[in-house]
C-alpha positions in Angstrom: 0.0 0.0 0.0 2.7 2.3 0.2 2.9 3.0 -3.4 -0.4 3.4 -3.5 -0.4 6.0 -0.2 3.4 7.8 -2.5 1.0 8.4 -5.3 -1.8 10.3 -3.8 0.8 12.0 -1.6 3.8 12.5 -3.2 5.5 14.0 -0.1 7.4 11.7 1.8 7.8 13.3 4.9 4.1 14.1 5.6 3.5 10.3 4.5 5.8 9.5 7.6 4.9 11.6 9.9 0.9 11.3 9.5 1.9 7.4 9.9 3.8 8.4 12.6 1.4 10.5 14.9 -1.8 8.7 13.9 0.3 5.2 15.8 1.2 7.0 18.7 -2.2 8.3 18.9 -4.0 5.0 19.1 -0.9 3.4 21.1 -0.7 5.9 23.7 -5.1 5.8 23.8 -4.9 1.9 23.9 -1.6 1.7 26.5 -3.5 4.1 29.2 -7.0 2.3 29.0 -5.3 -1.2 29.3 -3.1 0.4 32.4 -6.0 1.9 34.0 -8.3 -1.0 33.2 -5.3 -3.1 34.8 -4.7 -0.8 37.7 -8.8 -1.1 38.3 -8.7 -4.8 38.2 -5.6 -5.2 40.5 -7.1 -3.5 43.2 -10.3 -5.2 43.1 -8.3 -8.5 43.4 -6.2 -7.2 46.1 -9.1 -5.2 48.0 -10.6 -9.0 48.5 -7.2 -9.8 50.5 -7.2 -6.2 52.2 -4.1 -5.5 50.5 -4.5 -2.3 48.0 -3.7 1.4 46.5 -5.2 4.3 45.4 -4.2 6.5 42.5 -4.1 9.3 44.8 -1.2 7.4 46.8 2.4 8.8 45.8 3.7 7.3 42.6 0.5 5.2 41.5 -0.4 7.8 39.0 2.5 8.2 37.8 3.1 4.3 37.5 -0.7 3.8 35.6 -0.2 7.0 33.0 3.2 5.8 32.6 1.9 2.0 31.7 0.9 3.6 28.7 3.5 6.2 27.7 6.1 3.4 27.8 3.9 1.6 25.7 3.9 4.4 23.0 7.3 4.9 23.0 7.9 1.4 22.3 5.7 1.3 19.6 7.5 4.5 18.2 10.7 3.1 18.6 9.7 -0.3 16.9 8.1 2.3 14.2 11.6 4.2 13.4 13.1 0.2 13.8 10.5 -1.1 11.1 11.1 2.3 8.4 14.8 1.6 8.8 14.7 -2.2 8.4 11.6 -2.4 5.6 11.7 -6.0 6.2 9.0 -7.2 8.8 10.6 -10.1 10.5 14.1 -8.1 10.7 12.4 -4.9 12.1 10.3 -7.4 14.9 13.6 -9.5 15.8 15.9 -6.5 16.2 13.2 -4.4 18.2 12.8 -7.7 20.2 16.4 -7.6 20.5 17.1 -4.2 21.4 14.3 -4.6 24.4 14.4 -8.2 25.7 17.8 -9.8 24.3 20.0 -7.0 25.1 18.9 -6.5 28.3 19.3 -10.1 29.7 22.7 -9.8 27.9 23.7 -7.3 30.2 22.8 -8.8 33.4 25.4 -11.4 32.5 28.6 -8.3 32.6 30.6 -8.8 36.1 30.6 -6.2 38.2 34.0 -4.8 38.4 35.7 -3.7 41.4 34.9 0.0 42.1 36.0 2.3 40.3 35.9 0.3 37.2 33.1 0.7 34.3 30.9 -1.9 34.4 27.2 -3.5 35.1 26.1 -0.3 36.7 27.3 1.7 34.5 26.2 -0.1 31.1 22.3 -1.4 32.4 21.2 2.2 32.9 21.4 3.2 29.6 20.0 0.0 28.3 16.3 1.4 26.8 14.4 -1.2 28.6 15.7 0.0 31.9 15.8 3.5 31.2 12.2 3.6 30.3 10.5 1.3 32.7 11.3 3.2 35.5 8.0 5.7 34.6 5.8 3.0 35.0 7.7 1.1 38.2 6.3 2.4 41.5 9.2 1.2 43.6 12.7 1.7 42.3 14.2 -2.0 41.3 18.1 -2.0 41.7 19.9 0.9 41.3 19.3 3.5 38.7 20.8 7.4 39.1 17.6 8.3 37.1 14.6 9.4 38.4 11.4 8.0 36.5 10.8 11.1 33.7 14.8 11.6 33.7 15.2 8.3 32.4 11.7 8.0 30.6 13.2 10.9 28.3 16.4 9.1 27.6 14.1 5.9 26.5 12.6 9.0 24.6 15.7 10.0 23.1 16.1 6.5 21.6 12.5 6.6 19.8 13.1 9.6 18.0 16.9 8.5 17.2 15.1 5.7 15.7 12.3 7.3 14.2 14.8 10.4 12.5 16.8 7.4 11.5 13.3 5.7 9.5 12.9 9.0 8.0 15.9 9.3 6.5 16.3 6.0 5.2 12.6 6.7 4.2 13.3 10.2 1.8 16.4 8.5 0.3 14.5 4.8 -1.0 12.4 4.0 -3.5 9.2 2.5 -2.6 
């Protein structure tokens, strides 16, 4: 269909970016009903045990809004992966890759001996970790970013990827 979407719009880059914003769109829309519909449902299962939350507790609204930002992202990321790649199976393994496989990976590096560059050092900057932390209500290991500080660097990746689809997108034939 994209030849057929180049020939009523011959400009590329609104092709793209009317692709681009239309996803995000439904995946942020989708991502914060699912986490509120999931936050809801979690409750009522833990209210039977007298074990819950409210969103007005500190960090739960944060955590349920930012179920579904990370979700966008992703999907913006795996968008910029996909216009890069144009090949369907490469795109989903190296998105898969890049969030899942490299991330396991890393929890294999030693840690050095302080002082020395390692674990620590590496795992923050991996964009699983980075961006989860908007959507984690109690800090898991140790992470020198605070939730939005590292949400934006999980940002940061997205549009690296997504200007990276674009240019590959201008420059190829269809």
């Amino acid at each position: 269909m994209i030849r057929t979407s180049l020939t009523s719009m011959p400009r590329r880059g609104t092709i793209f970016a009317a692709k681009a914003v239309v996803f995000a769109a439904v995946a942020l829309v989708v991502g914060l009903v699912t986490s509120f519909l999931a936050f809801s449902t979690g409750q009522a299962i833990l209210s039977s045990q007298h074990v819950g939350a409210s969103i007005s507790q500190p960090g739960a609204l944060r955590a349920v809004i930012g179920g579904g930002l990370f979700l966008a992202v992703t999907g913006l990321l795996s968008f910029g992966i996909g216009a890069m790649l144009r090949h369907t199976a490469g795109a989903i393994a190296a998105g898969i890759g890049l969030m899942f496989v490299v991330t396991i990976l890393v929890t294999f590096l030693p840690s050095p001996p302080s002082g020395w560059f390692g674990q620590a050092d590496i795992d923050k900057w991996i964009p699983f970790f980075a961006g989860s932390h908007i959507w984690q209500h109690q800090m898991v290991g140790v992470n020198p970013f605070s939730p939005w500080v590292g949400f934006g660097a999980f940002c940061a990746y997205a549009a690296a990827a997504i200007i990276g689809g674009l240019m590959m997108f201008l420059r190829r034939d269809a």
